[in-house]
N, C-alpha and C positions, 0 to 999 in steps of 0.2 A: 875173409871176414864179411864182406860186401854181399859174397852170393850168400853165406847163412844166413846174414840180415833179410835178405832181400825173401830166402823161402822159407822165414819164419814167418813175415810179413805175408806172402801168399797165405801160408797158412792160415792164418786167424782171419783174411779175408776170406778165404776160399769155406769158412765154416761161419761166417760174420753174417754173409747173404742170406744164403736160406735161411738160418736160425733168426733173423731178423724179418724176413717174408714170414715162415711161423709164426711170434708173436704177432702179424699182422692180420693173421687168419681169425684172433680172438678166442682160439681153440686152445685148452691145454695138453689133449691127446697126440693135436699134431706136432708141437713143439717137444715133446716128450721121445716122439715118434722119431723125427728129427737129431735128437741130441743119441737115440740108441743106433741111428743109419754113421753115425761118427763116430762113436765107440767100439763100432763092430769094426769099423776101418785101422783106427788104433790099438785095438787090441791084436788086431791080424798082424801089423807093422812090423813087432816088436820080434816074435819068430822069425819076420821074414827078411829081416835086417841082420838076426841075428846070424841065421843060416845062408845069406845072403843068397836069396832064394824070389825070383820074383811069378814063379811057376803058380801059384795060387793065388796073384793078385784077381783077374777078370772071375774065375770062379767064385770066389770073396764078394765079389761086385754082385753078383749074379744070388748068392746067397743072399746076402740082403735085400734085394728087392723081395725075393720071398719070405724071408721072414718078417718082413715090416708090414707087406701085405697081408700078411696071415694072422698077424699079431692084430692088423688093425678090424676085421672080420672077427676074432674071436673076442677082441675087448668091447668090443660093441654089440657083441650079441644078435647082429643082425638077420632077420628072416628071408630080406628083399632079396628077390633076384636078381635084380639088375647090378646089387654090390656083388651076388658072386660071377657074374658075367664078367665085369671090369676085372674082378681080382685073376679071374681064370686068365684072361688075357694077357694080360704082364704076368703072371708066372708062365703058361706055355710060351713068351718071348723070351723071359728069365730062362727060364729051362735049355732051350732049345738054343738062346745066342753062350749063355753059357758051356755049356756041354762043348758046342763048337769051336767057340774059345780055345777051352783048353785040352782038346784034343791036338788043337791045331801046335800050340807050345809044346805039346809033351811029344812033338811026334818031333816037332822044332829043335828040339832039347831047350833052349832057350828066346827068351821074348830079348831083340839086338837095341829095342828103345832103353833098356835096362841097363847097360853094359856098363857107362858113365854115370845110372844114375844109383844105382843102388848100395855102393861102394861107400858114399856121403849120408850121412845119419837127418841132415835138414833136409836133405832134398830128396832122399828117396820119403822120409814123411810127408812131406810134401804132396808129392803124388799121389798117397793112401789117403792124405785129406781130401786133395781135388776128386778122388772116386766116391768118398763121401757127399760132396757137393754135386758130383755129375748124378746120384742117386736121389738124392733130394731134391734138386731141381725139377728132376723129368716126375717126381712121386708126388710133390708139395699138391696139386690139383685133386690126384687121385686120395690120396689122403684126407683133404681137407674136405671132400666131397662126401666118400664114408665114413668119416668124423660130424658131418653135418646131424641135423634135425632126422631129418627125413632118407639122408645116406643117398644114393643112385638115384635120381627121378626116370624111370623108364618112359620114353616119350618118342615124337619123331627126332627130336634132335637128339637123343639118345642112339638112335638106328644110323644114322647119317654116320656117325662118329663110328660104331660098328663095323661098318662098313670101310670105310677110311681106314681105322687100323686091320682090318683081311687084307686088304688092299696092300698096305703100304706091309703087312707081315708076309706078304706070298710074294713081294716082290725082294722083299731079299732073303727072304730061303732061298727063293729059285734063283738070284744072284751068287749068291753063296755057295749052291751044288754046283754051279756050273761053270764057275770058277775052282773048285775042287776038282769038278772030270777034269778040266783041262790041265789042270799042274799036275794029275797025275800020270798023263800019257808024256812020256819020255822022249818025244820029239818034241814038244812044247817047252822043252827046259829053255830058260833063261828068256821066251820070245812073252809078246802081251796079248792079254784076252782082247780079243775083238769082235767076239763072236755072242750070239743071243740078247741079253737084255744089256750086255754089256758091248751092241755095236749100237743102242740107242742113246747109248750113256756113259759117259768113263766111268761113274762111282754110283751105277745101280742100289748098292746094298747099302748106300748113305740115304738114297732117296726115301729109299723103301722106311728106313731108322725114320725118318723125320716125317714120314706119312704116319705112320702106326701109333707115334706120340702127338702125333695132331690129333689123329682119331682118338685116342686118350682122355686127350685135353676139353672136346666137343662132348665125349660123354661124360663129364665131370660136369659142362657147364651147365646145367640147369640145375645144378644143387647148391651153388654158389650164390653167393650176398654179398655187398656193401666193398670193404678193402677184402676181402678173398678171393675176387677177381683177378689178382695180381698175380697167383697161382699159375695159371694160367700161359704165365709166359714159359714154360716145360717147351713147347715145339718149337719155339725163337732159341733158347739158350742150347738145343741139341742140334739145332742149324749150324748157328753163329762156333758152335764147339767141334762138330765137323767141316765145316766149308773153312770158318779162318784161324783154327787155332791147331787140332790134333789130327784132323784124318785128311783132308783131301790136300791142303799146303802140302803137308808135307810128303804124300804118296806123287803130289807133281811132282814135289821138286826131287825126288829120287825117280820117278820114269823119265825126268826130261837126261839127269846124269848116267843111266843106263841107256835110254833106247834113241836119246835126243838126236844123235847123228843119223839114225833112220830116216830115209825118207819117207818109208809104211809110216812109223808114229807120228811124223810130221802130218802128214794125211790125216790120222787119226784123232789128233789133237786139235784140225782145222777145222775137220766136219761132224764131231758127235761132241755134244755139248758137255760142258764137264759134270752135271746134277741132273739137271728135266730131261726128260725123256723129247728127242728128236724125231716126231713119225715121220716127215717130207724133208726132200733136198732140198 
Protein backbone atom coordinates (compact mmCIF):
# COMPACT_ATOMS: atom_id res chain seq x y z
CA UNK A 1 0.00 0.00 0.00
CA UNK A 2 2.98 2.30 0.84
CA UNK A 3 4.84 1.89 -2.55
CA UNK A 4 1.31 2.78 -4.49
CA UNK A 5 0.94 5.72 -2.34
CA UNK A 6 4.10 6.67 -2.67
CA UNK A 7 4.09 6.30 -7.08
CA UNK A 8 0.91 7.92 -7.13
CA UNK A 9 2.22 10.65 -5.23
CA UNK A 10 5.39 10.67 -7.88
CA UNK A 11 3.06 10.79 -10.23
CA UNK A 12 0.90 13.89 -9.89
CA UNK A 13 4.41 15.50 -8.76
CA UNK A 14 6.34 14.28 -11.56
CA UNK A 15 3.20 16.17 -14.08
CA UNK A 16 2.67 19.10 -11.13
CA UNK A 17 6.32 20.61 -12.17
CA UNK A 18 6.33 21.40 -15.62
CA UNK A 19 2.48 21.95 -15.94
CA UNK A 20 3.10 24.61 -13.14
CA UNK A 21 6.43 25.99 -14.98
CA UNK A 22 3.81 26.20 -18.06
CA UNK A 23 1.32 28.41 -16.48
CA UNK A 24 4.35 30.50 -15.46
CA UNK A 25 5.35 30.99 -19.05
CA UNK A 26 1.91 33.18 -19.21
CA UNK A 27 1.34 31.21 -22.52
CA UNK A 28 -1.58 29.14 -23.32
CA UNK A 29 -0.17 27.22 -26.22
CA UNK A 30 2.52 25.99 -23.91
CA UNK A 31 0.57 24.75 -21.22
CA UNK A 32 -1.76 23.10 -23.76
CA UNK A 33 1.36 21.75 -25.40
CA UNK A 34 2.38 20.44 -22.09
CA UNK A 35 -0.90 18.57 -20.93
CA UNK A 36 -0.87 16.73 -24.90
CA UNK A 37 3.36 15.63 -23.99
CA UNK A 38 1.20 13.70 -20.91
CA UNK A 39 -1.47 12.23 -22.60
CA UNK A 40 0.52 11.00 -25.30
CA UNK A 41 2.60 9.19 -22.34
CA UNK A 42 -0.80 7.84 -20.82
CA UNK A 43 -2.36 6.94 -23.50
CA UNK A 44 0.74 4.75 -24.54
CA UNK A 45 0.76 3.25 -20.78
CA UNK A 46 -2.52 1.51 -20.98
CA UNK A 47 -1.42 -1.04 -24.13
CA UNK A 48 1.79 -1.44 -22.65
CA UNK A 49 0.60 -2.51 -19.24
CA UNK A 50 -1.75 -4.19 -20.86
CA UNK A 51 0.54 -6.40 -23.00
CA UNK A 52 3.09 -6.03 -20.54
CA UNK A 53 5.39 -4.76 -23.10
CA UNK A 54 7.87 -2.03 -22.23
CA UNK A 55 9.66 -2.36 -25.88
CA UNK A 56 7.86 0.94 -27.15
CA UNK A 57 8.39 2.96 -24.10
CA UNK A 58 11.93 5.38 -25.44
CA UNK A 59 10.30 5.33 -29.01
CA UNK A 60 6.95 6.83 -27.29
CA UNK A 61 9.41 9.32 -25.68
CA UNK A 62 11.15 10.03 -29.01
CA UNK A 63 7.68 10.32 -30.75
CA UNK A 64 6.60 12.99 -28.78
CA UNK A 65 9.26 15.29 -28.86
CA UNK A 66 8.42 15.23 -32.54
CA UNK A 67 5.22 15.69 -32.48
CA UNK A 68 4.97 18.52 -29.87
CA UNK A 69 7.57 20.16 -32.03
CA UNK A 70 5.92 20.00 -34.99
CA UNK A 71 2.62 20.78 -33.69
CA UNK A 72 4.06 23.85 -32.12
CA UNK A 73 5.62 25.16 -35.87
CA UNK A 74 2.46 24.28 -37.57
CA UNK A 75 -0.05 26.02 -34.86
CA UNK A 76 1.90 29.08 -35.16
CA UNK A 77 2.31 29.41 -38.46
CA UNK A 78 5.71 30.57 -38.39
CA UNK A 79 7.89 31.80 -41.49
CA UNK A 80 11.25 32.37 -39.26
CA UNK A 81 14.07 30.29 -39.69
CA UNK A 82 15.72 30.28 -36.89
CA UNK A 83 12.23 28.24 -35.41
CA UNK A 84 12.73 25.71 -38.02
CA UNK A 85 16.62 25.49 -37.31
CA UNK A 86 15.68 24.73 -33.49
CA UNK A 87 12.75 22.43 -34.41
CA UNK A 88 15.14 20.60 -36.96
CA UNK A 89 17.60 19.94 -34.20
CA UNK A 90 15.60 18.19 -31.53
CA UNK A 91 13.91 16.11 -34.16
CA UNK A 92 17.21 14.88 -35.98
CA UNK A 93 18.35 14.16 -31.78
CA UNK A 94 14.68 12.71 -31.64
CA UNK A 95 15.09 10.68 -34.52
CA UNK A 96 18.43 9.56 -34.40
CA UNK A 97 18.57 8.87 -30.22
CA UNK A 98 15.22 7.19 -30.77
CA UNK A 99 15.75 4.83 -33.65
CA UNK A 100 18.92 3.78 -31.51
CA UNK A 101 16.95 3.30 -28.57
CA UNK A 102 14.99 0.87 -29.83
CA UNK A 103 17.05 -0.91 -32.01
CA UNK A 104 19.12 -1.54 -29.16
CA UNK A 105 15.91 -3.29 -27.11
CA UNK A 106 14.66 -5.08 -29.92
CA UNK A 107 17.75 -6.72 -30.74
CA UNK A 108 17.80 -6.93 -26.43
CA UNK A 109 14.54 -8.60 -26.52
CA UNK A 110 13.89 -6.82 -23.39
CA UNK A 111 14.72 -3.36 -21.50
CA UNK A 112 16.11 -5.59 -17.53
CA UNK A 113 15.19 -1.90 -15.73
CA UNK A 114 11.50 -3.22 -16.64
CA UNK A 115 11.54 -6.59 -15.22
CA UNK A 116 10.06 -5.33 -11.55
CA UNK A 117 8.57 -2.69 -12.86
CA UNK A 118 6.13 -3.22 -15.26
CA UNK A 119 4.26 -6.02 -13.53
CA UNK A 120 2.81 -3.25 -10.90
CA UNK A 121 -0.06 -0.92 -12.53
CA UNK A 122 1.19 2.54 -10.09
CA UNK A 123 4.62 2.15 -10.77
CA UNK A 124 5.01 1.14 -14.22
CA UNK A 125 2.50 4.54 -14.69
CA UNK A 126 4.60 6.02 -12.88
CA UNK A 127 7.51 5.73 -15.13
CA UNK A 128 5.21 6.72 -18.39
CA UNK A 129 4.64 9.91 -16.24
CA UNK A 130 8.24 10.57 -15.33
CA UNK A 131 8.86 10.28 -19.48
CA UNK A 132 6.30 12.79 -19.71
CA UNK A 133 8.09 15.08 -17.42
CA UNK A 134 11.59 14.15 -18.59
CA UNK A 135 9.94 15.59 -22.16
CA UNK A 136 8.72 18.67 -20.99
CA UNK A 137 11.28 19.79 -18.94
CA UNK A 138 14.14 19.50 -21.59
CA UNK A 139 10.95 21.14 -24.21
CA UNK A 140 9.32 23.84 -21.74
CA UNK A 141 12.36 26.61 -23.13
CA UNK A 142 12.04 25.51 -26.77
CA UNK A 143 8.37 25.65 -26.63
CA UNK A 144 7.91 28.75 -24.76
CA UNK A 145 10.35 30.51 -27.13
CA UNK A 146 8.35 29.32 -30.51
CA UNK A 147 5.17 30.21 -28.66
CA UNK A 148 6.65 33.62 -28.09
CA UNK A 149 5.95 37.18 -29.94
CA UNK A 150 8.66 36.96 -32.25
CA UNK A 151 9.27 32.81 -31.88
CA UNK A 152 13.51 32.06 -32.50
CA UNK A 153 15.55 35.54 -32.21
CA UNK A 154 18.28 34.51 -34.77
CA UNK A 155 21.33 36.42 -33.31
CA UNK A 156 24.97 35.71 -31.93
CA UNK A 157 23.78 34.14 -28.92
CA UNK A 158 21.54 32.19 -31.12
CA UNK A 159 24.92 30.84 -33.03
CA UNK A 160 26.85 30.18 -29.76
CA UNK A 161 23.90 27.69 -28.68
CA UNK A 162 24.21 26.09 -32.32
CA UNK A 163 27.02 25.34 -31.82
CA UNK A 164 26.99 23.86 -28.25
CA UNK A 165 24.18 21.62 -29.30
CA UNK A 166 26.71 20.04 -32.92
CA UNK A 167 29.02 19.92 -30.24
CA UNK A 168 27.55 18.25 -27.61
CA UNK A 169 25.11 16.01 -30.62
CA UNK A 170 28.57 14.67 -32.45
CA UNK A 171 29.75 13.81 -29.10
CA UNK A 172 27.43 11.27 -28.45
CA UNK A 173 26.81 9.83 -31.83
CA UNK A 174 30.34 9.16 -31.85
CA UNK A 175 29.93 7.78 -28.24
CA UNK A 176 27.23 5.85 -29.10
CA UNK A 177 28.89 4.13 -32.53
CA UNK A 178 31.82 3.29 -30.64
CA UNK A 179 30.46 1.86 -27.98
CA UNK A 180 28.29 -0.32 -30.43
CA UNK A 181 31.77 -1.37 -32.59
CA UNK A 182 33.07 -2.53 -29.53
CA UNK A 183 30.01 -4.77 -28.08
CA UNK A 184 29.89 -6.16 -31.28
CA UNK A 185 33.36 -7.68 -31.61
CA UNK A 186 33.16 -11.02 -29.69
CA UNK A 187 36.35 -10.69 -27.68
CA UNK A 188 35.02 -7.71 -25.95
CA UNK A 189 32.12 -9.81 -24.45
CA UNK A 190 31.57 -9.02 -20.88
CA UNK A 191 35.01 -6.53 -20.67
CA UNK A 192 34.58 -2.34 -20.50
CA UNK A 193 34.86 0.32 -23.13
CA UNK A 194 37.89 2.20 -22.48
CA UNK A 195 38.74 3.22 -25.65
CA UNK A 196 38.08 6.65 -27.77
CA UNK A 197 36.00 9.34 -26.33
CA UNK A 198 35.15 6.85 -23.79
CA UNK A 199 39.15 6.73 -22.27
CA UNK A 200 38.48 10.62 -21.70
CA UNK A 201 35.36 9.96 -20.02
CA UNK A 202 33.37 7.04 -18.33
CA UNK A 203 29.86 8.49 -19.52
CA UNK A 204 30.74 10.37 -23.04
CA UNK A 205 27.22 10.05 -24.43
CA UNK A 206 25.79 11.71 -20.89
CA UNK A 207 28.00 14.57 -21.57
CA UNK A 208 27.31 15.00 -25.12
CA UNK A 209 23.03 14.77 -23.83
CA UNK A 210 23.67 17.61 -21.54
CA UNK A 211 25.87 19.87 -24.05
CA UNK A 212 23.17 19.63 -26.86
CA UNK A 213 20.23 20.78 -24.34
CA UNK A 214 22.48 23.51 -23.19
CA UNK A 215 22.84 24.51 -26.62
CA UNK A 216 18.96 24.32 -26.83
CA UNK A 217 18.37 26.20 -23.99
CA UNK A 218 21.07 29.36 -25.12
CA UNK A 219 19.13 29.37 -28.50
CA UNK A 220 15.70 29.86 -26.78
CA UNK A 221 17.30 32.47 -24.59
CA UNK A 222 16.78 35.58 -26.28
CA UNK A 223 13.13 35.01 -27.01
CA UNK A 224 12.31 34.83 -23.44
CA UNK A 225 10.83 37.50 -20.81
CA UNK A 226 10.05 38.23 -17.28
CA UNK A 227 9.06 34.42 -15.23
CA UNK A 228 9.89 32.39 -18.59
CA UNK A 229 13.24 32.41 -17.78
CA UNK A 230 12.56 29.66 -15.63
CA UNK A 231 12.40 27.43 -18.76
CA UNK A 232 15.43 27.42 -18.99
CA UNK A 233 16.46 25.15 -16.35
CA UNK A 234 16.08 22.06 -19.25
CA UNK A 235 20.21 21.51 -19.02
CA UNK A 236 20.28 21.55 -14.86
CA UNK A 237 17.13 19.05 -14.77
CA UNK A 238 18.96 16.56 -17.66
CA UNK A 239 22.18 16.80 -15.48
CA UNK A 240 20.75 16.43 -12.12
CA UNK A 241 18.56 13.27 -14.03
CA UNK A 242 21.51 11.63 -15.50
CA UNK A 243 24.45 12.30 -12.98
CA UNK A 244 22.07 11.53 -9.73
CA UNK A 245 19.03 9.89 -10.43
CA UNK A 246 18.84 7.49 -13.73
CA UNK A 247 22.02 7.09 -15.81
CA UNK A 248 25.38 7.28 -14.47
CA UNK A 249 24.39 6.16 -10.32
CA UNK A 250 23.29 3.56 -11.50
CA UNK A 251 25.61 2.31 -14.57
CA UNK A 252 28.42 2.72 -11.38
CA UNK A 253 26.95 0.91 -9.38
CA UNK A 254 26.57 -2.16 -11.80
CA UNK A 255 30.29 -1.65 -13.27
CA UNK A 256 31.81 -1.45 -9.77
CA UNK A 257 29.49 -5.22 -9.04
CA UNK A 258 30.65 -6.55 -12.41
CA UNK A 259 34.29 -5.38 -13.07
CA UNK A 260 35.02 -3.88 -9.42
CA UNK A 261 37.45 -6.76 -8.51
CA UNK A 262 39.58 -5.66 -11.62
CA UNK A 263 42.50 -3.90 -11.10
CA UNK A 264 42.13 -2.50 -15.08
CA UNK A 265 38.65 -0.78 -13.73
CA UNK A 266 40.22 0.26 -10.68
CA UNK A 267 42.65 2.09 -12.90
CA UNK A 268 40.03 3.29 -14.97
CA UNK A 269 37.77 4.51 -12.34
CA UNK A 270 40.87 6.45 -10.71
CA UNK A 271 42.04 8.36 -13.76
CA UNK A 272 39.09 9.37 -16.37
CA UNK A 273 36.79 11.34 -14.86
CA UNK A 274 33.21 10.09 -14.56
CA UNK A 275 31.36 13.36 -17.00
CA UNK A 276 34.13 16.06 -18.37
CA UNK A 277 36.26 15.23 -20.54
CA UNK A 278 40.06 14.54 -19.18
CA UNK A 279 42.69 15.98 -21.87
CA UNK A 280 46.07 15.69 -19.36
CA UNK A 281 47.35 13.35 -16.69
Amino acid sequence: MKNNLFNILSTVIAFYIPFQIALLTDLVLVKNLVILIFCIQWISFFPAYFFQTEKFYDLTGSITYLSVVLSTVYITGTDNIADYIIVACVSVWAVRLGSFLFMRIHKAGEDRRFRLIKPNFTRFLMTWTLQGMWVSMCLLCVLTALSSYKGIILNNIFFVGLSVFVLGFSIEVIADYQKTVFRKDVRNKDKFISTGLWSLSRHPNYLGEILLWSGIAIMSFSSLEGMQYITLISPLFVYILLVYISGIRILENQGLKKWGELESYKEYIKNTPSLFFKFFK
